[in-house]
Structures are given as C-alpha cells and as structure tokens.
C-alpha positions in Angstrom: 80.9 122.9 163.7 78.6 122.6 166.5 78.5 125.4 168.6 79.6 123.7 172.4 79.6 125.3 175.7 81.2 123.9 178.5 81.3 120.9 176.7 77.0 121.0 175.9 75.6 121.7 172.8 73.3 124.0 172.8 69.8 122.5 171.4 67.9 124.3 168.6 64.6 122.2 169.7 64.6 123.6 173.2 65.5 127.0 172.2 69.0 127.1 173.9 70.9 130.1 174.4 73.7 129.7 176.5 74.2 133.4 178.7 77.9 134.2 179.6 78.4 137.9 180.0 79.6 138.4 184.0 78.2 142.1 184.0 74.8 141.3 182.1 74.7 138.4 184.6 75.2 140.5 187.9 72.7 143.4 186.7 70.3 140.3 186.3 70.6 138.3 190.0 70.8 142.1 191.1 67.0 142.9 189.4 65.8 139.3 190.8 67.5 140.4 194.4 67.5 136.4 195.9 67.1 136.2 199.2 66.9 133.5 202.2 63.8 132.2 202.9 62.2 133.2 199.9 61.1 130.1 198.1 62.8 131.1 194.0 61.8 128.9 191.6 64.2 129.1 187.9 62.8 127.7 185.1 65.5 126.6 182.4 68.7 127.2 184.3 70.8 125.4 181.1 74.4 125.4 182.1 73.5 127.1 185.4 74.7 131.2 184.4 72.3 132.3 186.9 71.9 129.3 189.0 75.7 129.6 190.4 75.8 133.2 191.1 71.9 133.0 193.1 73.0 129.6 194.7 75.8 132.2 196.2 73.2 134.3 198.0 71.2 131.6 199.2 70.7 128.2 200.8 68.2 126.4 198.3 66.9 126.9 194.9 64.9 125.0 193.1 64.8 124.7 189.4 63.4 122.9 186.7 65.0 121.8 183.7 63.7 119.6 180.7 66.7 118.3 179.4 68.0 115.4 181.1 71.5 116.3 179.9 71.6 119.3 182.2 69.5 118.2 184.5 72.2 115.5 185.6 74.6 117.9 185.3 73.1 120.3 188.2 72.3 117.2 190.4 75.5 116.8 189.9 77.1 120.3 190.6 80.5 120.2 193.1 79.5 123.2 195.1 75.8 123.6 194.6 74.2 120.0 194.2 72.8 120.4 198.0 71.1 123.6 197.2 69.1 122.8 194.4 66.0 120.9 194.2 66.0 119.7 190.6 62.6 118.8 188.8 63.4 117.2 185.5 60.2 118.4 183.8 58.2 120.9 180.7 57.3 123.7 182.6 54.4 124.2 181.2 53.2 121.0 182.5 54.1 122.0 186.1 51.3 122.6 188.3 52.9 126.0 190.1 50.1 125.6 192.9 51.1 122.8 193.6 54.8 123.2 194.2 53.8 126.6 196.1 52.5 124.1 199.0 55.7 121.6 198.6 58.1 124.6 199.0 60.1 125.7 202.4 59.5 128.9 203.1 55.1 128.5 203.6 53.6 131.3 204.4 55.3 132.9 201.2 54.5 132.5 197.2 57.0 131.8 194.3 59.9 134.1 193.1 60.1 132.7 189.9 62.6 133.6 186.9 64.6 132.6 183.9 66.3 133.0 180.8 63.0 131.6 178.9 63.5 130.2 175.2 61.9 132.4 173.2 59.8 129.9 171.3 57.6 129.0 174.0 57.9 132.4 176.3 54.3 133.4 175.8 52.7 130.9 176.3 54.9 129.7 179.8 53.8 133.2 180.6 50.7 132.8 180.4 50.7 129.4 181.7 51.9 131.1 184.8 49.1 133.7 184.8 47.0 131.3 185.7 48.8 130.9 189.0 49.4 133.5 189.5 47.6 133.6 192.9 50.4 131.6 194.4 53.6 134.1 192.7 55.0 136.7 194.6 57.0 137.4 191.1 58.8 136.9 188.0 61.7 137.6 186.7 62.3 136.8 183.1 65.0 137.3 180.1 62.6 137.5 176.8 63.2 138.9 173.2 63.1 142.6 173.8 59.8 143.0 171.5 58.0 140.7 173.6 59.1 143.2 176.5 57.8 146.2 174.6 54.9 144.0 174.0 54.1 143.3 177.8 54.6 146.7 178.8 52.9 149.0 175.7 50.4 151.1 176.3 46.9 151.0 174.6 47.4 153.2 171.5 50.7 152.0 170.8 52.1 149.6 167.7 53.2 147.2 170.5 50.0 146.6 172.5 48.2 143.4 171.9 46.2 140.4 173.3 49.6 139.7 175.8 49.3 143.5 176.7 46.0 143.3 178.0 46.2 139.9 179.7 49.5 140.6 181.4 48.7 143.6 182.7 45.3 142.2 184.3 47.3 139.7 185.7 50.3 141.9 186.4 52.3 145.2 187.5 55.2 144.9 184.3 58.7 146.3 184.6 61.0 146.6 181.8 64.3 146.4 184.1 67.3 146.1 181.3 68.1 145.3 178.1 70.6 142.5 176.8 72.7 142.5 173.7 73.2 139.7 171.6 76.7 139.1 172.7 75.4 138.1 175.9 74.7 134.6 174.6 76.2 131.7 173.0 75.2 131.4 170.5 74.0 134.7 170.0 70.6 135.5 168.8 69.6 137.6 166.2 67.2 139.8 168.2 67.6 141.7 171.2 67.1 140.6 174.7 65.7 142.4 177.6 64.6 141.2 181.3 60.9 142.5 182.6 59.8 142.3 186.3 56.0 140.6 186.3 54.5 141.0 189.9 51.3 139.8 190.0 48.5 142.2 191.1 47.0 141.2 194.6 43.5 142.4 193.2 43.2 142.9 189.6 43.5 146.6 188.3 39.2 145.9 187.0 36.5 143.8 187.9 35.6 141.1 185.2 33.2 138.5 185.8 35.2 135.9 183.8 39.1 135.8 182.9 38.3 133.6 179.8 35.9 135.7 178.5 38.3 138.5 178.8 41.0 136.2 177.2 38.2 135.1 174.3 37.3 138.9 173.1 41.1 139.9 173.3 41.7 137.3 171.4 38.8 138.2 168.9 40.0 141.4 168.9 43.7 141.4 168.0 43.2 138.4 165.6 42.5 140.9 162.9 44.0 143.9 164.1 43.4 146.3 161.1 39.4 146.1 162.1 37.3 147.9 163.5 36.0 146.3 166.4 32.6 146.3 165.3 34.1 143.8 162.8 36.2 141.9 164.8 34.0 141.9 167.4 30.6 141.0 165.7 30.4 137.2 166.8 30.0 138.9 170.6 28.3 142.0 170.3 26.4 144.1 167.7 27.8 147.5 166.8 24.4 148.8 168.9 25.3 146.8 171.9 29.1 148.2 171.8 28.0 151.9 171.1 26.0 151.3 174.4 29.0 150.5 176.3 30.1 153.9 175.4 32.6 152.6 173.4 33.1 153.9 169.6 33.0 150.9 167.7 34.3 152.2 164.6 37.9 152.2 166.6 40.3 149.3 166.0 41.2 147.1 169.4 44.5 148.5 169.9 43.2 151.9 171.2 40.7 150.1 173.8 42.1 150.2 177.5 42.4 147.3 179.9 39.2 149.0 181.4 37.3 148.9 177.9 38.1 145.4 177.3 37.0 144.3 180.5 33.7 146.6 180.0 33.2 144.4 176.9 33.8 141.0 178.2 31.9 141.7 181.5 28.3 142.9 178.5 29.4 139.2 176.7 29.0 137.2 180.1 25.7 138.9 180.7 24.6 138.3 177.2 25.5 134.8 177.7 24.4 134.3 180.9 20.4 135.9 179.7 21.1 133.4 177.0 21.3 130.8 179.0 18.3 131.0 181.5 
C-alpha cells in the first residue's frame, strides 16, 4: 500500500514527510510569526501544511519546491496561486543572494523556513550559512538530535563540527518539539523546530571561515582524540600548548572562541608559509 496524502505519494528519494497536525501547525507559523512586507522564503512546502496557513497572514510568499508534482500543484492553488512565487528548483543550488535582490520588500533580508527532509538538512543549512549576510532568519523543522546538535554546548555529547559552525554563523533557538504523529507518514525519530538568526557580526574574529570550517572538521572527524592527534596535520602539540590550549583535551571541550584561536594560528602559519 502506498502511503497517499491528498492524493500525493509521499517520496522516499526526497525525504517526504507530509505534516498534518492543526495544533503542531499553529505553534509553528506562530514561532515563524509571518508578516507583510517581510520577504519569507519556504523551502519544501510539499502539500502546502504551512504554505496555506502563512499565505493567510500575508500577501506573497515565495517558495521553492523540487518536485514538479507539487510544484504544479501550488501554481495551481484555488485561493493562494497569486500569492506564491513558485521556483521549481534543489535548494541547495539556489543562489539566496541572489533572490535577496529579486525580492519585494528591498531594504530587508530573507525570512526563510521549512519542514526540511532530514537527509539533506545539514548540509541546506549550511548551504545557507554562507548567505547568511542576506537572512534576517530561519525557521526550520529538523530531527530533534540535529536540534540538540545546533544548540549544545561545548562539553556536551551533542556538540560537534555543526555546533561550532552554526553558532559562528548564528544566535540558535530550540522553539518546540514535534512528535511523530505529526507527520504522514510518520518518522521514526523525533522532530523539533529551531530559530537560526544569523549574527550581524560574528560572536569572534577569525581571519578565514574555511579555515575555521577545515580544523572543525579535523577535529570532530575522530572525536575520541586528543586534539593533539587530530589536530597534528595543522599544528604541533608545542604550537597548540602556546595557544593556551591543553592539547591533551578532545575537540568537544574546546569553545567557539578556542576553535577560532586555532584556525586564526593555522592561517598565520600558512600565510608565513607562503611568503
């Protein structure tokens, strides 16, 4: 039997999970808070569960869908074909600072959100990091140990390479959690929604964001090490104890701050390297 909603099928190759719970659905456009003259972006609106009820709040929306199916089917939409802009398109291939200067509204940046398919929710995220320059903020419904992910600490089991990166990039907000019911079909994991707004200057000063990206990366890649280990390809176990950092500690107890204390030594290695 193949699991239909309205009459769609949900897809396993684009992640589909089809929301219909009217509560979970009004906490949700209540946390996004859509407003006129704001230029919201959705990513993945599927058979429209938050489209309708934001398209009620405001005059245009514009969203972008990769399967054709639906995307016909919201071009199509009785009440809210004129509000929608509809980009049939891979989000992650969308240039977002681009559409930022196509938009209505132009002295203001993106309010993006969505109920993101969990297979490809990091790296959209972080695809969207790197526009983050032209985002006012994000709104997204992600498995709920991503969330914890986002939001943990340094010290914590959680806290990783997407800890680090969103949280340069990012002020992150765990708003509310969603149970599996909420979807058709329903998941196996829990769901939660998280509130990204992008920093307007980033909590420290690194000299360069793929540098910071590269030793996170190193870093977590073997989590059990010590970073004098995991690290070694960057920076001797002299060089890190000179940054006042113990190297003898494994990444997940370094801060934001430490990392980028470490990747602002590598660029100046690199950079003596190169002259």
């Amino acid at each position: 039997m193949s699991k239909t909603h309205l009459g769609h099928t949900a897809r396993k190759r684009f992640g589909q999970n089809f929301l219909h719970d009217d509560y979970v659905i009004g906490q949700i456009v209540s946390a996004i808070n859509p407003q006129h003259e704001q230029n919201l972006v959705e990513i993945g609106p599927g058979l429209g569960a938050l489209t309708d009820p934001v398209c009620d709040e405001v005059e245009a929306l514009t969203v972008i869908e990769l399967d054709r199916d639906l995307a016909k089917r919201l071009r199509e939409h009785p009440f809210n074909g004129d509000k929608l802009t509809v980009i049939e398109q891979d989000a992650m291939t969308m240039d977002f600072t681009e559409l930022a200067k196509t938009m209505p509204v132009k002295d203001k940046g993106l309010r993006v959100f969505g109920n993101l398919p969990y297979n490809i929710s990091t790296p959209l995220m972080f695809h969207l990091f790197s526009h983050a320059a032209c985002v006012d903020d994000m709104h997204f419904m992600l498995q709920k140990e991503v969330v914890n992910r986002l939001a943990a600490g340094h010290g914590s089991k959680s806290y990783g390479r997407l800890s680090v990166m969103a949280q340069y990039y990012c002020k992150v907000m765990p708003v509310l959690n969603v149970p599996p019911g909420a979807f058709k079909p329903p998941p196996k994991v829990d769901s939660a929604v998280v509130r990204l707004i992008p920093h307007k200057t980033p909590p420290v000063d690194v000299v360069s964001v793929a540098t910071l990206e590269r030793v996170c990366a190193q870093a977590f890649n073997q989590r059990r090490k010590t970073i004098r280990n995991s690290l070694k390809e960057s920076l001797t176990e002299a060089q890190i104890s000179e940054l006042g950092i113990n190297p003898t500690v494994r990444a997940e107890v370094l801060s934001l701050q430490d990392f980028a204390t470490i990747a602002n030594a590598v660029s100046a290695l690199e950079e003596a390297q190169e002259n």
